[in-house]
C-alpha positions as CSV (number, residue, x, y, z in Angstrom):
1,X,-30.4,-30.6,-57.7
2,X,-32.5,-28.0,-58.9
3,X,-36.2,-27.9,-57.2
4,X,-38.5,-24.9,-57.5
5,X,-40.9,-26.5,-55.7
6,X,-38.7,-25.9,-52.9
7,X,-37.2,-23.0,-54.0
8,X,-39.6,-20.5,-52.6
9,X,-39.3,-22.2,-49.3
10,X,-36.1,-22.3,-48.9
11,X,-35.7,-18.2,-50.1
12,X,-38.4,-17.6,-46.8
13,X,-35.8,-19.6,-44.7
14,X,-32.9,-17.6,-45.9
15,X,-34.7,-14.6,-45.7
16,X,-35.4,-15.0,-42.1
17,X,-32.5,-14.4,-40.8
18,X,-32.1,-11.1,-43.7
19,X,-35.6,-9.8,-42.5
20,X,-34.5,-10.0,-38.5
21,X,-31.3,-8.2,-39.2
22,X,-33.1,-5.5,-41.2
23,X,-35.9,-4.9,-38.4
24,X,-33.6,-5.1,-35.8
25,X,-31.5,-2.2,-38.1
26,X,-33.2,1.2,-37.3
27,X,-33.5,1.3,-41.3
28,X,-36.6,2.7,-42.7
């Protein structure tokens, strides 16, 4: 089951969750 179509998709949804953490981090 290997798609790239979806690939990039599903890297933005896993990413998400990544991205929140790190803004919510006072990381610059």
């Amino acid at each position: 089951m290997h798609q790239k179509h979806t690939a990039p998709g599903r890297l933005i949804k896993a990413a998400g969750p990544f991205v929140l953490l790190a803004t919510n981090r006072p990381f610059r």
